[in-house]
PyMOL Python script that loads the backbone (N, CA, C, O; Angstrom):
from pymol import cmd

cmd.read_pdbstr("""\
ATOM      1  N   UNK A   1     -19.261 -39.450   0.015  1.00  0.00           N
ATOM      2  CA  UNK A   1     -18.446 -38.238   0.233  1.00  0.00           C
ATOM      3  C   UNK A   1     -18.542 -37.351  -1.012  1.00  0.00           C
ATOM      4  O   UNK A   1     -18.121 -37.639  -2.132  1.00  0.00           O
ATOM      5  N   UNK A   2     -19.309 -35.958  -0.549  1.00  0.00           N
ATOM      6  CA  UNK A   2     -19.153 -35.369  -1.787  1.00  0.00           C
ATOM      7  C   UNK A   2     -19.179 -34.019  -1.865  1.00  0.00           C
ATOM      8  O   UNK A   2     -20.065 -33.261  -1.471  1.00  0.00           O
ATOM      9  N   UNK A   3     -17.452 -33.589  -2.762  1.00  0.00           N
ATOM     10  CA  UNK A   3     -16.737 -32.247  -1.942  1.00  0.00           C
ATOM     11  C   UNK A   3     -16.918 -31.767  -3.277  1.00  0.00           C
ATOM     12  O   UNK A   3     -16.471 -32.242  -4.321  1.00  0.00           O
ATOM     13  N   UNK A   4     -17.871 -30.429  -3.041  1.00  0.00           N
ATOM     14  CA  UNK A   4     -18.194 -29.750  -3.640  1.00  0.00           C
ATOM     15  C   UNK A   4     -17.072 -28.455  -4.032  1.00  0.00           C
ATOM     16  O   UNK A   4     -17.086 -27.323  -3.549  1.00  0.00           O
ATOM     17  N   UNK A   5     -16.535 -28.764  -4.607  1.00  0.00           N
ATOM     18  CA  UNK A   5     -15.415 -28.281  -4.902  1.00  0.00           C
ATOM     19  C   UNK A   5     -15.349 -26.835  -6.233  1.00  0.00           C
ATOM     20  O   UNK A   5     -15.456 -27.095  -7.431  1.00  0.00           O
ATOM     21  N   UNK A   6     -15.194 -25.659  -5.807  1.00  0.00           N
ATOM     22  CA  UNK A   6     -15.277 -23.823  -6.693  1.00  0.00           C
ATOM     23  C   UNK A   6     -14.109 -24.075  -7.104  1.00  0.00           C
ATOM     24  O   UNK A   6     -13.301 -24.430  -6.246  1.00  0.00           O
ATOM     25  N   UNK A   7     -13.567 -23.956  -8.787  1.00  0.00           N
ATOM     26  CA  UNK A   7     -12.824 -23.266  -9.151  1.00  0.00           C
ATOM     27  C   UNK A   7     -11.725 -22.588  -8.618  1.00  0.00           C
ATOM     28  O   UNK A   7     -12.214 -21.854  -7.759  1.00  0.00           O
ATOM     29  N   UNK A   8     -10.568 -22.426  -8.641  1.00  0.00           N
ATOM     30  CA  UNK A   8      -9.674 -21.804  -8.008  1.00  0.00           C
ATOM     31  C   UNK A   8      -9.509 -20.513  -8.151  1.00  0.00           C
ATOM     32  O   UNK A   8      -8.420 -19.941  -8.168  1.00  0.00           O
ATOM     33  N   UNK A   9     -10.508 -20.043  -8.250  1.00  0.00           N
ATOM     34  CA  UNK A   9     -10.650 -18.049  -8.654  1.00  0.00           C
ATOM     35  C   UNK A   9     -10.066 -17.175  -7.956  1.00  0.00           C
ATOM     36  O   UNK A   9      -9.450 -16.126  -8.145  1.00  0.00           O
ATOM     37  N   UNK A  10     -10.575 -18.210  -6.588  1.00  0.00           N
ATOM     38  CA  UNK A  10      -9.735 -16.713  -5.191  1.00  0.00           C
ATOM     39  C   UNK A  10      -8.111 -17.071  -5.563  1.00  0.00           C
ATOM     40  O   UNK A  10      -7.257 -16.218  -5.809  1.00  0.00           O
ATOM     41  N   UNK A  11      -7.901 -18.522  -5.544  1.00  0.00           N
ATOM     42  CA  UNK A  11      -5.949 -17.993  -6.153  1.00  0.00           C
ATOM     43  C   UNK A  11      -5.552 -17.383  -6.803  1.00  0.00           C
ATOM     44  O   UNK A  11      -4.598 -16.652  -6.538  1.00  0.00           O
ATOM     45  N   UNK A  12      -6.491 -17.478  -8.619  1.00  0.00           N
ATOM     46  CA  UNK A  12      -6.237 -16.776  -9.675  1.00  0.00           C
ATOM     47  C   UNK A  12      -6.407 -15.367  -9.027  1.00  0.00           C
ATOM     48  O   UNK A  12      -5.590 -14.639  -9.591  1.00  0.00           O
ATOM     49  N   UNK A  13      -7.158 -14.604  -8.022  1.00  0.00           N
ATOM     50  CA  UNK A  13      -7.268 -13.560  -8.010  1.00  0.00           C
ATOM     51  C   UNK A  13      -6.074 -12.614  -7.313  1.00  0.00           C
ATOM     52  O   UNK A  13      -5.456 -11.595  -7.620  1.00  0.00           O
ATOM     53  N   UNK A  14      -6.130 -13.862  -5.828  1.00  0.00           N
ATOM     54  CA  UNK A  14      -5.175 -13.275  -4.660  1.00  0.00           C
ATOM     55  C   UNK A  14      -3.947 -13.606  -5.065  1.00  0.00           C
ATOM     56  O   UNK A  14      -3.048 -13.275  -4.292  1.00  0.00           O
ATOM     57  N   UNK A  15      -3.630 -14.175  -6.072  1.00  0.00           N
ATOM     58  CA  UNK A  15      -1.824 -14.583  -6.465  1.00  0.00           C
ATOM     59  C   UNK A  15      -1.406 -12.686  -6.865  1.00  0.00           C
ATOM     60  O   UNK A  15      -0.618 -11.915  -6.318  1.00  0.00           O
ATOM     61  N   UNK A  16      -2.314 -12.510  -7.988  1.00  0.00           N
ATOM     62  CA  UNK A  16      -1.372 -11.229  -8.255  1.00  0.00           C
ATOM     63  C   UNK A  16      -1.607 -10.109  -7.436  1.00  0.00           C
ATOM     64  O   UNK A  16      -0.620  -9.447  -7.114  1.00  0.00           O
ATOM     65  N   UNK A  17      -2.847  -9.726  -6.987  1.00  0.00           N
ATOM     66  CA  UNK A  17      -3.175  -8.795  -5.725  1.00  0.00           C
ATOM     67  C   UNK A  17      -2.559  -8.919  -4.572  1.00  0.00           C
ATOM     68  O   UNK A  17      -2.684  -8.120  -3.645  1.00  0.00           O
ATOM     69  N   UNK A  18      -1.814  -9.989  -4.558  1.00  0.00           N
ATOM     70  CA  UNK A  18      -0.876 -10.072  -3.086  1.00  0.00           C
ATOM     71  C   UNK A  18       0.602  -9.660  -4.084  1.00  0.00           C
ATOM     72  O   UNK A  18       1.390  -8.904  -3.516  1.00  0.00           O
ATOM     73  N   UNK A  19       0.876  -9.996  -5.114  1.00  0.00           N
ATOM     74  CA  UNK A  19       2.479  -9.253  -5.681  1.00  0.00           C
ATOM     75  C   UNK A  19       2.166  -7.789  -5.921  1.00  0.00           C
ATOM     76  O   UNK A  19       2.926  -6.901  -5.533  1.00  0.00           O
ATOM     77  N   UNK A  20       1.019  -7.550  -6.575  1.00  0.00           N
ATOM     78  CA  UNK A  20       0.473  -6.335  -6.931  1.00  0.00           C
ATOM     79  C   UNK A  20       0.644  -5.168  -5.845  1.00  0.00           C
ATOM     80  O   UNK A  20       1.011  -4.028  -6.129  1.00  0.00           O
ATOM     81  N   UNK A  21       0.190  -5.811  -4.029  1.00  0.00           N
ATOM     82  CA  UNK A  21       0.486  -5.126  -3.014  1.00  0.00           C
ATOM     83  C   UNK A  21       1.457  -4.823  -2.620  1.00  0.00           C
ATOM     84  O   UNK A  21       1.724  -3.666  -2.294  1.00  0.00           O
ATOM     85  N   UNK A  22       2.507  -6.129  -2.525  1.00  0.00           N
ATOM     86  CA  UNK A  22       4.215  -5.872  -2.323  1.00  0.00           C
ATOM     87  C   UNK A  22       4.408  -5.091  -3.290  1.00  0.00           C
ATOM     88  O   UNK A  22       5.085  -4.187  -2.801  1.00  0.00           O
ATOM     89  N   UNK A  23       4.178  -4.781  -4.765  1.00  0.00           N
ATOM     90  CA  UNK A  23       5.019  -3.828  -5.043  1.00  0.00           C
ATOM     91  C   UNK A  23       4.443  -2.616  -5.108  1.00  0.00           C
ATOM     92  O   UNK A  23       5.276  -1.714  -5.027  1.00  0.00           O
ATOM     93  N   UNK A  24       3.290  -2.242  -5.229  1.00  0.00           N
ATOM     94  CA  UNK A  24       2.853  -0.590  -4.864  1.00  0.00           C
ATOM     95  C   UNK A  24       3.264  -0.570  -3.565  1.00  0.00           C
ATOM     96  O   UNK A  24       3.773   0.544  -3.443  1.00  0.00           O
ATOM     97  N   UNK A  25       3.368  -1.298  -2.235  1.00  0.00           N
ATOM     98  CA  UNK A  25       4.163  -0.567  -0.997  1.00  0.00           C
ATOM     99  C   UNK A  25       5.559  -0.521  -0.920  1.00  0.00           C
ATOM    100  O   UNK A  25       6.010   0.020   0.090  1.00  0.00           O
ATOM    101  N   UNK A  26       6.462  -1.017  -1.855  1.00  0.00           N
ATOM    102  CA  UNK A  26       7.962  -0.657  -2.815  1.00  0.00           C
ATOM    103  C   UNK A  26       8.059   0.450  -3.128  1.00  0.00           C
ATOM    104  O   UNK A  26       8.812   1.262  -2.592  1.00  0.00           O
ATOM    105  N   UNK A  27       6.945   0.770  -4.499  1.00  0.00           N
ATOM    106  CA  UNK A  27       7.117   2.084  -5.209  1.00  0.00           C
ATOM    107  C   UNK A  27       6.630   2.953  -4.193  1.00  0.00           C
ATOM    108  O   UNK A  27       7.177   4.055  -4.194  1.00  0.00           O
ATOM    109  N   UNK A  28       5.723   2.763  -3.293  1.00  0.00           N
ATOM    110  CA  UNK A  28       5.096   3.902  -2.784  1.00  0.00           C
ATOM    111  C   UNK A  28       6.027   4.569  -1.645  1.00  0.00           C
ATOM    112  O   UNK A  28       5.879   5.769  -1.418  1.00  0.00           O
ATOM    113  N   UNK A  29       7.203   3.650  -0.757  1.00  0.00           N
ATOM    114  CA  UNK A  29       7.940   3.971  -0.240  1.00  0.00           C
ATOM    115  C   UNK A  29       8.865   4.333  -0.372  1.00  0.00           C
ATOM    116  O   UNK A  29       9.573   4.817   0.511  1.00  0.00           O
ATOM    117  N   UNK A  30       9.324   4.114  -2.341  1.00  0.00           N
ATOM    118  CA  UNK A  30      10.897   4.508  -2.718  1.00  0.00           C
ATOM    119  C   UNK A  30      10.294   6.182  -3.110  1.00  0.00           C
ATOM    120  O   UNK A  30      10.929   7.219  -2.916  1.00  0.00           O
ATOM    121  N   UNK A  31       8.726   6.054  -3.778  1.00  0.00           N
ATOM    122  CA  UNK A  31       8.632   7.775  -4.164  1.00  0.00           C
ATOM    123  C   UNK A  31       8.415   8.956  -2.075  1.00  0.00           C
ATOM    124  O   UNK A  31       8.401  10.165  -1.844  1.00  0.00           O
ATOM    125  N   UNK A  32       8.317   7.888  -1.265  1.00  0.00           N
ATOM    126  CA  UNK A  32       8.694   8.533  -0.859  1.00  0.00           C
ATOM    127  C   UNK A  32       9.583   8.973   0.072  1.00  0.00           C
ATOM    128  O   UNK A  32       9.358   9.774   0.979  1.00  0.00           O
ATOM    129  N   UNK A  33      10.526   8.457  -0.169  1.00  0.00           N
ATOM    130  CA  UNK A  33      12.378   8.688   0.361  1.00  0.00           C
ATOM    131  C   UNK A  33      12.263   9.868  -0.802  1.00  0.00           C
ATOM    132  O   UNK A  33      12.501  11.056  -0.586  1.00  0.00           O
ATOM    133  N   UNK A  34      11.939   9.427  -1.808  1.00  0.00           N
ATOM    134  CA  UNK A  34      12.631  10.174  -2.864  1.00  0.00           C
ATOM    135  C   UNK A  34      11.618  11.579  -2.936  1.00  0.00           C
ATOM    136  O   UNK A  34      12.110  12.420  -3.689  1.00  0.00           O
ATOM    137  N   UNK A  35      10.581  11.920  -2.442  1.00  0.00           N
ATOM    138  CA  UNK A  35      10.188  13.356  -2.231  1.00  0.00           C
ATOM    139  C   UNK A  35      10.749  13.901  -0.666  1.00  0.00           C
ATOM    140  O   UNK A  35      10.546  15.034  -0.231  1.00  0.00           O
ATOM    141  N   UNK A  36      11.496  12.810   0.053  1.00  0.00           N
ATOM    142  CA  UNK A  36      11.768  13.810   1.497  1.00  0.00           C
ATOM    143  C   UNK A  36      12.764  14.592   1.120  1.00  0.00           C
ATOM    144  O   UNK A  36      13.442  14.290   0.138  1.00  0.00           O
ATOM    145  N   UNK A  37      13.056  15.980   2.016  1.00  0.00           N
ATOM    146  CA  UNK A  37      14.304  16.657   1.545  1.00  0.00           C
ATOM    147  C   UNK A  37      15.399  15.909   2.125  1.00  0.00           C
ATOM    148  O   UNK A  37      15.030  15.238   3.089  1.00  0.00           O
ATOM    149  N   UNK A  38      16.754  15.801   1.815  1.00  0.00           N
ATOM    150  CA  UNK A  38      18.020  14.821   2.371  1.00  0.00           C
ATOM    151  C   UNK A  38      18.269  16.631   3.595  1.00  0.00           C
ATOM    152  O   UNK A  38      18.280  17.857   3.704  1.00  0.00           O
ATOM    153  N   UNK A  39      18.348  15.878   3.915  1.00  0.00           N
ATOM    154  CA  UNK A  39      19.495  16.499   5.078  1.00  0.00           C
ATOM    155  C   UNK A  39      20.726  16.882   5.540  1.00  0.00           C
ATOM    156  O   UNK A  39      20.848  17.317   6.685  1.00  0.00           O
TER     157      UNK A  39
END
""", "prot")
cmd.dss("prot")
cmd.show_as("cartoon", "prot")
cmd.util.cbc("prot")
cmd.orient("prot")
């Protein structure tokens, strides 16, 4: 049996590119409440 086993790069990569995403679609939705006119 022999499991050829890569480095864990895609975690190291996709750990912060998946927080990185949650929060630019945060900021990107609070700037824009915050450019609509209030009503």
């Amino acid at each position: 049996m022999l499991e050829h086993r890569q480095p864990e790069a895609a975690d190291v990569i996709l750990g912060p590119l998946i927080v990185f995403e949650t929060l630019a679609g945060l900021l990107y939705t609070f700037l824009l409440r915050q450019s609509l006119p209030r009503c």
